[in-house]
N, C-alpha and C positions, 0 to 999 in steps of 0.2 A: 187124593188123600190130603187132608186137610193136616201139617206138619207142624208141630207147636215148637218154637227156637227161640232157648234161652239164650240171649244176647250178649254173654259174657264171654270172658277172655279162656275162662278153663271147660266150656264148651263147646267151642270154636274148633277143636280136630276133628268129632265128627260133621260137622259141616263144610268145612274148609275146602273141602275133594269132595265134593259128591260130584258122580257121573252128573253132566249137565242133560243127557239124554234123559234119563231117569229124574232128574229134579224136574225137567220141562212140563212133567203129568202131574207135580203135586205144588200145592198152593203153601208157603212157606209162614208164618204167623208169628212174628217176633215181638216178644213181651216180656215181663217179667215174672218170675216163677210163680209166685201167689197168685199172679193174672191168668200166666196158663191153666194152671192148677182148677181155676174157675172157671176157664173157657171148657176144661174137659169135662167137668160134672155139669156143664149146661148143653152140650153137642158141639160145640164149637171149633175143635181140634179133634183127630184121629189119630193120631200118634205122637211121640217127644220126650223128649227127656224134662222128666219133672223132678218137683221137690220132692226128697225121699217120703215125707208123712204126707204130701197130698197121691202119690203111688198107693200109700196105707191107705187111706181113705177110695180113691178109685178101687181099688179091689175089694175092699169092704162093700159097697156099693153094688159090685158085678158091672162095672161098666170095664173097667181095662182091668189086663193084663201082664206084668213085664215082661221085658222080651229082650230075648239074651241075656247076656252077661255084663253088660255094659252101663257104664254108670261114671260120675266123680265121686272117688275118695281121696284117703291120704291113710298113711300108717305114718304119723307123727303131724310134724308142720304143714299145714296146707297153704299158709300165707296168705289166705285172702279170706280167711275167718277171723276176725279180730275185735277183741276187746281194748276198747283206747279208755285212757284216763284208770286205768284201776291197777296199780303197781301192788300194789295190796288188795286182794277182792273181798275180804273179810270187813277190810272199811267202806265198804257198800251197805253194809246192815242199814237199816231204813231210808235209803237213797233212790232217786228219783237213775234210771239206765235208760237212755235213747237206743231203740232200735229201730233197725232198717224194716220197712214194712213190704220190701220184694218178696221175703219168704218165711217158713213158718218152720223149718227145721232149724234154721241156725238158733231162733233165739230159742226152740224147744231144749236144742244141747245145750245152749248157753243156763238155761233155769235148772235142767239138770245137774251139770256141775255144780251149778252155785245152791241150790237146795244141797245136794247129797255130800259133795266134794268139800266144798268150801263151809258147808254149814249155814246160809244164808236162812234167815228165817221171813224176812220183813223186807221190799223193796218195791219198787214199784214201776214198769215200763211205761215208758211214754214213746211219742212220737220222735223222728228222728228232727233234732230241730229244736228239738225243747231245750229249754236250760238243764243240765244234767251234768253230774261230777263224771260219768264213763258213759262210751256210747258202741253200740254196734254195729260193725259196717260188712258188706261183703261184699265178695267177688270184685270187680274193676275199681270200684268204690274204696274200697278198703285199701287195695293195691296203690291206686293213688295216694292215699292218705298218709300208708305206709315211708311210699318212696318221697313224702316231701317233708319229713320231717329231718329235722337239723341232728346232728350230732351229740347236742347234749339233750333233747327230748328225750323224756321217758319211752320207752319202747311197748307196742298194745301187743298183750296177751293172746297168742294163737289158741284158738279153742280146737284145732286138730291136735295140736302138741299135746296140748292140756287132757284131753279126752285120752290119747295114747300113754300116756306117763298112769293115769289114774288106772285104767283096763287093762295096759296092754291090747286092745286090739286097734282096729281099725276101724275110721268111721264114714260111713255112706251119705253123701249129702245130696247126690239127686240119682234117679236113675232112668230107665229107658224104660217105657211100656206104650200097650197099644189096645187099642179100643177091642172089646170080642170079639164084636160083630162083624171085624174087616176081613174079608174073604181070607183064607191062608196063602195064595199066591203075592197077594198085596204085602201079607205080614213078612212071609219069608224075604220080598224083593227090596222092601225096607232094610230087616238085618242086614242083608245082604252090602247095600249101600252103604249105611253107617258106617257097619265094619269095614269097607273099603277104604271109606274118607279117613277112619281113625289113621288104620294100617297105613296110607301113605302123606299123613300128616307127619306121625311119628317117625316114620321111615328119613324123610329131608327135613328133621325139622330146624337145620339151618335155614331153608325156603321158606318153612312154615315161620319160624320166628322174623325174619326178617317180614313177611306179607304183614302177618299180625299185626308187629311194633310202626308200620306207616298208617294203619289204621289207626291204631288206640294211642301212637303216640309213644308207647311201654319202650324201655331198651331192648335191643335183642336178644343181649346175653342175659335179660334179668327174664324175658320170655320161655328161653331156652330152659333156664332152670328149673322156674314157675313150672311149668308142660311137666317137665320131665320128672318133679315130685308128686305128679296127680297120678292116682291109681286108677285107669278108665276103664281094665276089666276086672269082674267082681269074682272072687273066688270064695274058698272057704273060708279067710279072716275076714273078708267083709261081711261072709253072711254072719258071722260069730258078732262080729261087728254091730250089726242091724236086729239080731236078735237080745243083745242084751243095751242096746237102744231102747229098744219099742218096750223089754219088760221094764225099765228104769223110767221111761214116761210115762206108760200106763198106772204103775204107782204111786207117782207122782200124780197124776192127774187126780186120780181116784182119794186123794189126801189121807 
């Protein structure tokens, strides 16, 4: 099995423990989520945890399926969705937003908000890098950005908070699925695994936060926290979550 691995820090429990017997038959593909996303609508990955809308998109398609329950969210703060530079979003109205081009759900919530929420009419994304009064960063990216800022910086707008405060619910930002065609013992042996690695990531995740923080650098205790505000399994506020997502962009979309 060809295994698609987002290379971030709040995807990192289901990996972290996988059975190494079990990882030794499948070929592991780490990339960025738009990248995966695009390796799955061309054959290139069999299973993985993708961006929530390239999920929409695969099942639309009939090539995958999700599988389980599993996924990153947040019901509030997720700290690694962040709006920098906009202490006021309203003063965005005809302004040039840097965004990250890993993936295609953050900046979807982020144009949501800011069309529905904030009232945005006029604005226009560019590349991440461009001259621009606010930009959007996520996952490791963002996290760093976050933790090197001084004391008296402005502080960037969490778009998990933000989305929770406006709904109340929860918001889904990748999830877990798998290709149709993969035999059922393959699909179940997968679940099977993930859910392992979640289970005893979370279980130590003193171990876990400490392994993490020598990799990427992060503090322990800011790891520990991090892990421990992400929502990994999906229940009913996620799906309420995900369902009044997809109708708020599809309207959007449709102008």
């Amino acid at each position: 099995m060809r295994l698609a691995q987002i290379p971030f820090t709040n995807a990192a429990p289901f990996f972290h423990r996988l059975d190494p017997a079990w990882l030794a038959g499948q070929e592991l593909i780490p990339d960025a989520p738009r990248d995966l996303g695009d390796l799955a609508r061309s054959g290139g990955v069999d299973a993985g945890l993708f961006s929530l809308v390239d999920v929409w998109d695969l099942e639309r398609r009939g090539l995958f399926e999700p599988i389980g329950a599993l996924g990153v969210a947040s019901h509030g703060p997720i700290r690694s969705i962040l709006l920098f530079g906009a202490r006021r979003p309203e003063d965005l109205e005809g302004a040039d937003i840097a965004v990250s081009g890993q993936t295609a759900t953050s900046v979807r919530l982020m144009e949501a908000w800011l069309r529905e929420k904030v009232g945005l009419r006029r604005y226009r994304l560019v590349p991440l890098g461009s001259p621009a009064p606010a930009c959007l960063l996520i996952a490791d990216q963002a996290l760093a950005r976050a933790l090197s800022l001084s004391p008296g910086d402005p502080g960037p707008l969490d778009l998990g908070r933000e989305w929770n405060a406006w709904t109340g619910s929860s918001f889904v930002f990748a999830r877990w699925a798998v290709r149709r065609s993969l035999p059922q013992g393959e699909k179940r042996a997968l679940l099977e695994a993930v859910t392992a690695s979640l289970d005893h990531s979370l279980k130590d995740l003193d171990g876990f936060a400490r392994d993490l923080s020598s990799r990427t650098g992060f503090p322990r205790d800011f790891l520990k926290t991090y892990v421990s505000g992400i929502r990994y399994r999906l229940g009913p506020d996620e799906e309420e979550g995900m369902t009044l997502f997809r109708a708020k962009w599809e309207r959007l979309a449709a102008g």
